[in-house]
PARO-968928 format. One line per field, with one value per residue (C-alpha): x, y, z; residue number from 1; residue in one letter. Coordinates in Angstrom, 3 decimals. Layout:
! PARO-968928
X	[X, ...]
Y	[Y, ...]
Z	[Z, ...]
resi	[NUM, ...]
resn	[A, ...]
***
This chain:
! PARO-968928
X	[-40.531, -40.489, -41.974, -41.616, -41.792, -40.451, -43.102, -42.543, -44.474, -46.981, -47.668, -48.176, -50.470, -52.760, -52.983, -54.500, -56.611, -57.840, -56.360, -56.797, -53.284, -51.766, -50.653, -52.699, -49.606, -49.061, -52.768, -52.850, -49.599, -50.751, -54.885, -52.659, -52.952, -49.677, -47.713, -45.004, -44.628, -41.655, -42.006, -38.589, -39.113, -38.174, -41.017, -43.315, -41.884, -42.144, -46.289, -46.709, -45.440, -47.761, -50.772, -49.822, -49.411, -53.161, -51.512, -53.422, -57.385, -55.741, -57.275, -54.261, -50.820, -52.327, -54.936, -52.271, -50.226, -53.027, -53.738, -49.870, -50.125, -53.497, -51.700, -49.512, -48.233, -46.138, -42.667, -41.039, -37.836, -35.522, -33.261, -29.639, -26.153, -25.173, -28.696, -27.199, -23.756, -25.270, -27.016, -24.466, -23.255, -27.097, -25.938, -28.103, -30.952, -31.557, -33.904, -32.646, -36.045, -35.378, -32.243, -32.992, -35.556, -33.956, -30.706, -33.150, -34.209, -30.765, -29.649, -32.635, -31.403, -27.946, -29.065, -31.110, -34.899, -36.503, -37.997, -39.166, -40.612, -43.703, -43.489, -44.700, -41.488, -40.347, -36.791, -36.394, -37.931, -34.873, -32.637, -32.593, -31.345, -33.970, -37.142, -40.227, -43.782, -46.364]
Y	[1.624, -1.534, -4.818, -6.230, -5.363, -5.915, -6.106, -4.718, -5.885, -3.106, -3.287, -7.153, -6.383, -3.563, -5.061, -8.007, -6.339, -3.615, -1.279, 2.650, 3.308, 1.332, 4.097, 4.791, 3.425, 0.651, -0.470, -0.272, -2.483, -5.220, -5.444, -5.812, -9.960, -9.119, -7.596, -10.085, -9.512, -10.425, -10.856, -11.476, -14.390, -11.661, -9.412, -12.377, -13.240, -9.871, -9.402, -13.326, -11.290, -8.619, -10.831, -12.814, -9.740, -8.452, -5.203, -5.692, -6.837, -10.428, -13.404, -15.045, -16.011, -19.499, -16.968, -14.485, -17.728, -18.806, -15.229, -15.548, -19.084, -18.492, -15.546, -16.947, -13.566, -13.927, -15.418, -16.043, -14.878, -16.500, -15.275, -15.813, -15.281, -12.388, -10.525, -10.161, -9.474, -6.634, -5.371, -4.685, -2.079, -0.498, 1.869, 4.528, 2.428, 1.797, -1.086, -4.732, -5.900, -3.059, -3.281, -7.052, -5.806, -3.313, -5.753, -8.255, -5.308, -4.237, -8.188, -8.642, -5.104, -6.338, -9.180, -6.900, -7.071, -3.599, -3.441, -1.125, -1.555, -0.863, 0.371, 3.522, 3.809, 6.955, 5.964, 4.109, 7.074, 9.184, 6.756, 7.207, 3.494, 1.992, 3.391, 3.444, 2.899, 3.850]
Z	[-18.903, -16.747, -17.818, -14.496, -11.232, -7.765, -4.906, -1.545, 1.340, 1.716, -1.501, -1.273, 1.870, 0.133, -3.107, -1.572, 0.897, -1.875, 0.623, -0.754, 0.696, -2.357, -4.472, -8.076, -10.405, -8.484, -8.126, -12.041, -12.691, -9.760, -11.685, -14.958, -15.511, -18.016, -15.018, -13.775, -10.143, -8.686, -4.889, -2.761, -0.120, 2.937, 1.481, 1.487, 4.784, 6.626, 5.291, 7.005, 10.120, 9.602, 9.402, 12.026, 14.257, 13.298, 11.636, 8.615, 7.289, 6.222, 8.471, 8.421, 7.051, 5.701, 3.505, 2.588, 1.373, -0.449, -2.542, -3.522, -4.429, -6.629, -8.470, -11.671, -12.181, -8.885, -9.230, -6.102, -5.821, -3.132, -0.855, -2.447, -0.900, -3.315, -2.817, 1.240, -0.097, -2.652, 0.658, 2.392, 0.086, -0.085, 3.007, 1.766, 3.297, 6.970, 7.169, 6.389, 4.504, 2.367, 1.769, 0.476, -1.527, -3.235, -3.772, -5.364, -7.799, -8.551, -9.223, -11.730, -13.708, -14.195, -15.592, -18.096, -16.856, -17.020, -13.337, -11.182, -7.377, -6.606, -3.063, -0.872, 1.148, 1.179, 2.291, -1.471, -3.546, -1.852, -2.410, -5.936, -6.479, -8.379, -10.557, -8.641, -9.189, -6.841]
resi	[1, 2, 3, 4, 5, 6, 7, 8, 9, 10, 11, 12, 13, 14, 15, 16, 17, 18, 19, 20, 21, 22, 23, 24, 25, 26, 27, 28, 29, 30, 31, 32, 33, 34, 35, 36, 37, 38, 39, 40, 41, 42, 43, 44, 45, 46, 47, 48, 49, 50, 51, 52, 53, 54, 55, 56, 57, 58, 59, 60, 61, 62, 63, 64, 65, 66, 67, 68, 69, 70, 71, 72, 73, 74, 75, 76, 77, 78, 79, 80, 81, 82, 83, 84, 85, 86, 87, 88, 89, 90, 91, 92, 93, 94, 95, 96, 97, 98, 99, 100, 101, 102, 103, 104, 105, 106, 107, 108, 109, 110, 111, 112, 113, 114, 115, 116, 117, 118, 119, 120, 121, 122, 123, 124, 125, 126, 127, 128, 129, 130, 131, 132, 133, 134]
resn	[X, X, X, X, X, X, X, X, X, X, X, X, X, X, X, X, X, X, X, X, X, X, X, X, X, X, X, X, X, X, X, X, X, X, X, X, X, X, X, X, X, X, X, X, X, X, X, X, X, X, X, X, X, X, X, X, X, X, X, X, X, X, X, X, X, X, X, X, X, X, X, X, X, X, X, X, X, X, X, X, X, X, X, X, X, X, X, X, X, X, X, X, X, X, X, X, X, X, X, X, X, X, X, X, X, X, X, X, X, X, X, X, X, X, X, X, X, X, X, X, X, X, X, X, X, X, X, X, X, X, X, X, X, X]
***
């Protein structure tokens, strides 16, 4: 079982919104104040897009900014040259956020942290490359 977790940007997005999308698992770990939620810059980047495009309930980036800021259990995670070199291998998986994502998962297993992402993206579940949690 994971004592950590890696968050993907919807899950970012609907966490902080209360959204009912965010699946049941993953609601549960994110209201846990002993999760430690790893988010990976580009997620945090790509839901800053999303809120400044009006494709979510967020008023803005600056407020979005300000939930992750307020939120000890969030460690940001930056965007490193071997995460892109790992994700270049991740063929499996179209999409270069999620590639990044799951790279930044992967990274954090080899160096022995039990993780899992919490994310809704069906093209992950099949992928088969990391544990889940939604």
């Amino acid at each position: 079982m994971a004592d950590s977790y890696v968050v993907d940007t919807h899950a970012l997005i609907w966490y902080i919104e209360n959204n009912p999308r965010l699946g049941t698992d993953a609601r549960r770990v994110m209201n846990d104040r002993d999760s430690t939620l790893f988010l990976p810059i580009i997620a945090l980047a790509e839901a800053c897009w999303i809120v400044e495009h009006g494709r979510c309930n967020i008023p803005s980036a600056a407020d979005l900014l300000a939930d992750v800021d307020a939120d000890p259990r969030i460690v940001l995670v930056p965007l490193e040259r071997e995460t892109i070199d790992l994700s270049l291998t991740l063929t499996v998986i179209r999409e270069m956020h999620d590639r990044l994502i799951v790279a930044t998962a992967l990274q954090m297993i080899t160096l022995g942290q039990a993780i899992a992402l919490l994310t809704r993206d069906n093209s992950l579940h099949s992928s088969g490359l990391v544990p889940i949690v939604w």
